[in-house]
N, C-alpha and C positions, 0 to 999 in steps of 0.2 A: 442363528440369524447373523448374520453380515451385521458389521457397524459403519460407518462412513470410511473410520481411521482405516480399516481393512481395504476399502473401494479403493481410497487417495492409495497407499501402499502396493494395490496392486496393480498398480501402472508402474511402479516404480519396483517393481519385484525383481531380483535377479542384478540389480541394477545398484552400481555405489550412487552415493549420493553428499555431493559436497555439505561440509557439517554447518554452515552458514547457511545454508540451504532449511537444511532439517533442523533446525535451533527455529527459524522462522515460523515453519511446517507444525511444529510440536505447541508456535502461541508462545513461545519464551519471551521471544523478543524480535526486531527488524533484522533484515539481512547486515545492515548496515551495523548495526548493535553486536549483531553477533559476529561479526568479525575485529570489532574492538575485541568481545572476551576471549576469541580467539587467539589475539595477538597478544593479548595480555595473561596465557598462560593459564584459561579459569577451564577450559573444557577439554575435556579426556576421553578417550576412546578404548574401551576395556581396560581403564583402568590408568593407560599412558597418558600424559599431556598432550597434546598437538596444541604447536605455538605457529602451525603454518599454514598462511591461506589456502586454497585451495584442496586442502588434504580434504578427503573422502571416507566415505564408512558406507558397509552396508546396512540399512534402516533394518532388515530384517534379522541379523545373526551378531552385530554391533552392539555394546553397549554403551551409549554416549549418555557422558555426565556433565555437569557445571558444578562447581566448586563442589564435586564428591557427590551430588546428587542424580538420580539415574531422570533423568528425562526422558519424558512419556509423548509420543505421536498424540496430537491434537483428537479428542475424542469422536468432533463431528466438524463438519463444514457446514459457515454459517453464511448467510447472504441475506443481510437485510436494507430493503430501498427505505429510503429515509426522505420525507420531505424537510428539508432543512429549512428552520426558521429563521427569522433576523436574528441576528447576535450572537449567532453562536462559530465558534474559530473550526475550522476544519483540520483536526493536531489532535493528537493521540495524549497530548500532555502542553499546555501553556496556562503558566499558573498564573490566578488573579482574572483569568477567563474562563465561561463557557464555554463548553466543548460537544462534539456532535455524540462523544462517547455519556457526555450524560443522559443523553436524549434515551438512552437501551439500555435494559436487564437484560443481560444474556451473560452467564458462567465464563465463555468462551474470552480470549482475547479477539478483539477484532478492530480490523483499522477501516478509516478511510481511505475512499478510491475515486484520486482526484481531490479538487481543490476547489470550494465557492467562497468568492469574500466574506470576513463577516456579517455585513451588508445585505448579502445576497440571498436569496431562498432560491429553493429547487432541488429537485430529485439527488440523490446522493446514496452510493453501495459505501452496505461496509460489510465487512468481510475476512474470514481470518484465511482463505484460500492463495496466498502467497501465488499463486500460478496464474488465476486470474487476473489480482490485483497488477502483476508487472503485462501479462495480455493486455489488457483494459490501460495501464496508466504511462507504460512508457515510450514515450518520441518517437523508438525504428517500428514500432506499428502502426503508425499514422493515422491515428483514426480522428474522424473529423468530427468538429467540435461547434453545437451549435448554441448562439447565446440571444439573449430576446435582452435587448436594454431598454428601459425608461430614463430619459432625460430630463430635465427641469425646462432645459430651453431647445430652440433650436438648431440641429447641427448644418452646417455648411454642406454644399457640396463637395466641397474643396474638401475642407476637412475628413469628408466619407471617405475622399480618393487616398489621403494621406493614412487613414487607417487601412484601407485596401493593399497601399503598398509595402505596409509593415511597417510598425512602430517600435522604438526604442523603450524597454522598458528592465528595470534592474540590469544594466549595465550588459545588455544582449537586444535585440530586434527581434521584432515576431515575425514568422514567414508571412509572406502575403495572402492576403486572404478574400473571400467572397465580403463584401458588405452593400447590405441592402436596409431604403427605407420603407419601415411598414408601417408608417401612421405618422 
């Protein structure tokens, strides 16, 4: 019988595969993460060091380690929707808070895909499938994004149009956007 980790690997068969890549793939840790341990000298490929981004390995004939341990392909691909409740951070780790990852028992590492304020409820993936989560979460695939807000009071028109045109927020503007009032 086939296991997941066989499926994900054989799209990837025949094929190197950047070690930042496969450090993510195997549930160790974020792309992001893993190319600190990479820079920092902790991951090996049959046995050598690679201290350099981009360096590659085949998943199939490779054996890639972190600090001398042989690192194992992710068992299964996990995908669970999540209705998120009030209070909880949408963070793999922020201490002193609730987190969406308390909300699941599942073996697997798995992240959040995308972002609701603490505040906020609503449907939410999490996911240890690194392929989809950058599909699904990042900017050059544009996917559009819809949000239903309740308000205390009422918003202006004006103010609609000034959200329409993009708003400044964490030291960057939102691209312009659709805003409609439904109630």
């Amino acid at each position: 019988m086939r296991g997941a980790s066989s499926v994900f690997f054989a799209a990837t068969s025949m094929a190197l595969m950047r070690l930042q890549k496969w450090l993510a793939a195997a549930g160790v840790c974020s792309r992001r993460r893993a190319e600190d341990l990479i820079r920092a000298g902790r991951v090996q490929v049959n046995g050598r060091v690679v201290a350099e981004l981009g360096a590659k390995a085949d998943p199939e004939k490779d054996r890639i380690s972190l600090d001398g341990r042989a690192v194992q392909p992710a068992q299964r691909l996990v995908y669970i929707a999540l209705n998120k409740p009030r209070g909880y951070v949408c963070s793999c780790r922020h201490p002193g808070e609730k987190i969406v990852l308390d909300l699941v028992n599942v073996p697997e590492r798995v992240y959040p895909v995308g972002r609701l304020d603490k505040e906020s409820t609503g449907l939410l993936l999490l996911t240890n499938d690194g392929r989809l989560h950058l599909k699904l979460s990042h900017p050059s695939f544009d996917h559009e994004k819809e949000y239903d807000v309740v308000v205390e009071r009422p918003i202006s028109d004006a103010a609609l149009r000034r959200m329409a045109a993009g708003m400044p927020i964490l030291n960057t503007r939102t691209r312009p956007a659709e805003v409609h009032r439904i109630g």
